[in-house]
VEXDREN-2710 file (C-alpha; in Angstrom, 1 decimal):
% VEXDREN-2710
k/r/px/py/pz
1/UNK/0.0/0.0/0.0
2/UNK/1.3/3.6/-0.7
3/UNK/1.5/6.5/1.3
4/UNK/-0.7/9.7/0.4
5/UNK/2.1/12.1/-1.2
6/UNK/1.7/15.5/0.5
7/UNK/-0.4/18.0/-0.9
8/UNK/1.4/20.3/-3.7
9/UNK/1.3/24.2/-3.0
10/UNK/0.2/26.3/-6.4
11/UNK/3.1/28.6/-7.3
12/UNK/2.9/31.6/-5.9
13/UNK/2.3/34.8/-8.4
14/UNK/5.1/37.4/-8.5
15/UNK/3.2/41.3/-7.2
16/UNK/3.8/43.5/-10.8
17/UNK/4.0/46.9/-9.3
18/UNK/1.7/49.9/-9.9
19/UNK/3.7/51.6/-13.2
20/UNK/4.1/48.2/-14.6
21/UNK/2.1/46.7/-17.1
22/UNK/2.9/42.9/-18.3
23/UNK/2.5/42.8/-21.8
24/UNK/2.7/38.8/-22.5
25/UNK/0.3/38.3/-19.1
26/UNK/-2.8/40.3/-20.6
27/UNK/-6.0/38.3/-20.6
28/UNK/-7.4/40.7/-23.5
29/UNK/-6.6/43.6/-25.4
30/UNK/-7.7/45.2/-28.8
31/UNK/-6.4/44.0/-32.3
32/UNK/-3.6/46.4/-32.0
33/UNK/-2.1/44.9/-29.1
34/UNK/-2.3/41.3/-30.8
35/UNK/-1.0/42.9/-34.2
36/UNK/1.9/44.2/-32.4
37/UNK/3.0/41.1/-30.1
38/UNK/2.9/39.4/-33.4
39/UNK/5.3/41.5/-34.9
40/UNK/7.8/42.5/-32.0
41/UNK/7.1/39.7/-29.0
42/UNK/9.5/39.9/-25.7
43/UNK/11.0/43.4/-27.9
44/UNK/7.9/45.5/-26.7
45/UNK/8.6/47.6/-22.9
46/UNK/5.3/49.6/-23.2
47/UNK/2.0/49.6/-25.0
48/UNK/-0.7/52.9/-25.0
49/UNK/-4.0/53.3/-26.7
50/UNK/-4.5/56.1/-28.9
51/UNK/-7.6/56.9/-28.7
52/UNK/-8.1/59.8/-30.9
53/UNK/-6.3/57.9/-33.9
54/UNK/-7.9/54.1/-33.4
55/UNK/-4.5/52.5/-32.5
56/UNK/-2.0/51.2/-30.7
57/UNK/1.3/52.4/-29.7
58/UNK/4.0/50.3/-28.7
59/UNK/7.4/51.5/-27.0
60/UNK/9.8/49.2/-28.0
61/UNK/13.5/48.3/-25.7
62/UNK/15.6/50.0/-28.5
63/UNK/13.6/53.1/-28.0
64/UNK/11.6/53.2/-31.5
65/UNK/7.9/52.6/-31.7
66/UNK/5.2/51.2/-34.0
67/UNK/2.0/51.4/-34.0
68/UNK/-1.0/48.9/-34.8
69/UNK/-4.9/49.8/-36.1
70/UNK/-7.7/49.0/-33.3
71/UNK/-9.7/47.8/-36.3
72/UNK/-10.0/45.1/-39.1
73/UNK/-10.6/48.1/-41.9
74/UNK/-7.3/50.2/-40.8
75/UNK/-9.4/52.7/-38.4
76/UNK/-11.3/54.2/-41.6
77/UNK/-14.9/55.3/-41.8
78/UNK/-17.3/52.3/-42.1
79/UNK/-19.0/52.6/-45.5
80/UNK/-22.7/52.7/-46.2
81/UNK/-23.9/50.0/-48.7
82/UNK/-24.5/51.9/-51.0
83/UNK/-21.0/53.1/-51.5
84/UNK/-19.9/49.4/-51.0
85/UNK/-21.4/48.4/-53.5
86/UNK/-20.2/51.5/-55.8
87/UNK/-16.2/51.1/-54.9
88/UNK/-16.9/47.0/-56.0
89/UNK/-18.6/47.9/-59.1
90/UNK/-15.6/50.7/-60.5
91/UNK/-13.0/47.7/-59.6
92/UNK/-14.9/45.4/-61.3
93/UNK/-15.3/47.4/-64.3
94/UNK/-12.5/49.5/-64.5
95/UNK/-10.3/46.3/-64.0
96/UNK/-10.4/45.9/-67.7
97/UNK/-10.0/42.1/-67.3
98/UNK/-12.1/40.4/-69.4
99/UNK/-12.6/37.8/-66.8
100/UNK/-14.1/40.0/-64.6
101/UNK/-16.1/41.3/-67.3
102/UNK/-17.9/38.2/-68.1
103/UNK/-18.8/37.7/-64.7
104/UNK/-20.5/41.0/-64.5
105/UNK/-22.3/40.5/-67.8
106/UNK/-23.5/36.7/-66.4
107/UNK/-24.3/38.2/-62.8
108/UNK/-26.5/40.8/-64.6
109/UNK/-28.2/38.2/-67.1
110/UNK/-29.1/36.0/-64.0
111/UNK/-30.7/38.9/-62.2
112/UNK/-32.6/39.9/-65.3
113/UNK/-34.0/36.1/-65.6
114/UNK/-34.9/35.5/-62.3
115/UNK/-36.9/38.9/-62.2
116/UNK/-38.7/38.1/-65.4
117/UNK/-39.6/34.7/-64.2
118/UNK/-40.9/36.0/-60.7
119/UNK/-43.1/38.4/-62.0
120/UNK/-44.2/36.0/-64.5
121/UNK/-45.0/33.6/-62.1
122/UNK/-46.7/35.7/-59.8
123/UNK/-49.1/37.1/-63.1
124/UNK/-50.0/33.7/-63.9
125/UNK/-50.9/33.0/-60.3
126/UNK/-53.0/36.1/-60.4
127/UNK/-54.6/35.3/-63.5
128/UNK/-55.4/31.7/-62.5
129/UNK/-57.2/33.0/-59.4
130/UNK/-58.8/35.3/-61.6
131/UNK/-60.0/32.6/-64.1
132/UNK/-60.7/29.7/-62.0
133/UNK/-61.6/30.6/-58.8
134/UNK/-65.0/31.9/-57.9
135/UNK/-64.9/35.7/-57.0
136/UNK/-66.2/35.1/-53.3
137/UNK/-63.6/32.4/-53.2
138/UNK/-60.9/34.6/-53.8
139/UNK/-62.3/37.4/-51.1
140/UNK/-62.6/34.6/-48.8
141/UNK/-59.2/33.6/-49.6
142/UNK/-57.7/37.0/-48.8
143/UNK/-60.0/38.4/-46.0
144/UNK/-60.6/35.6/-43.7
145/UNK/-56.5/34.9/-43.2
146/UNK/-56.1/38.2/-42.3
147/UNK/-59.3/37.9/-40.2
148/UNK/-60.7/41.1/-41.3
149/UNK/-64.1/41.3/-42.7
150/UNK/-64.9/42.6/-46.0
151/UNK/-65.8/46.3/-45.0
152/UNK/-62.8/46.4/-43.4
153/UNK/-63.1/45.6/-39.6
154/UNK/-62.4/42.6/-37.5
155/UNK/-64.6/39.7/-38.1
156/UNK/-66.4/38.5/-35.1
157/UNK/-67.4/35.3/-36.7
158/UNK/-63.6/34.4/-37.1
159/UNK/-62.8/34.4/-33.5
160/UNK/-65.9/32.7/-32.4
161/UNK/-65.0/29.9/-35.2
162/UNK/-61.8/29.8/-33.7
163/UNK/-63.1/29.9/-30.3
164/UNK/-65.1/27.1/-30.8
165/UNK/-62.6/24.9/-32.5
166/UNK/-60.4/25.1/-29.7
167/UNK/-63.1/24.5/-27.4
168/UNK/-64.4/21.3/-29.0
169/UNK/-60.8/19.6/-29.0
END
């Protein structure tokens, strides 16, 4: 039989003082930060935020610094949309490769055929409804999912149906 080895003490954590900061010890930090342990590791003494600029600012041991973007698109102005959708569309077209080209022309042949079809589709619903159904079918149809009555206001008759559906279960 074995003996019960003693209990092991956790090492103990070294105090950082006040003016201090450990750079490799942070539990998070902004993209800067990670951008610039990437690039300079044990090199960096000292890293500040600049606010007013979207970055970060590291002070490294040979007395130069660098600095690092706090976001993905370089600290520049989100754009709208709209002007997305613009800057794609000059590079696109302006690339003058025929490649890119013929995948605008295809993208713009597939949008045109799949509006035609949906508005065909949706006329030849319409006309069927028109043709085949029976006209207080069709207001049927339309007012009682909505349960509103034909002049316009909440049908009674549609909640007492309802009503007494769920009370007959």
């Amino acid at each position: 039989m074995r003996t019960p080895e003693p209990p092991r003490h956790a090492p103990t954590r070294s105090t950082w003082r006040l003016s201090v900061r450990p750079v490799a010890g942070t539990t998070t930090g902004t993209l800067g930060e990670d951008i610039l342990l990437a690039r300079h590791g044990d090199r960096i003494l000292r890293l500040r935020q600049d606010h007013r600029a979207g970055q970060t600012v590291a002070t490294l041991r040979d007395g130069t610094s660098d600095t690092a973007p706090n976001r993905i698109n370089g600290g520049t102005l989100a754009l709208r949309p709209g002007e997305r959708a613009r800057l794609h569309w000059t590079t696109l077209t302006q690339d003058g490769d025929p490649e890119a080209i013929r995948e605008v022309r295809l993208l713009g042949r597939l949008s045109v055929i799949w509006i035609v079809a949906s508005v065909l589709l949706c006329a030849l619903m319409a006309w069927g409804m028109a043709t085949f159904m029976d006209p207080s079918a069709v207001e049927d149809l339309t007012s009682a999912y909505f349960g509103i009555s034909p002049a316009g206001l909440p049908d009674p008759t549609a909640d007492a149906a309802a009503n007494a559906a769920t009370a007959g279960s």
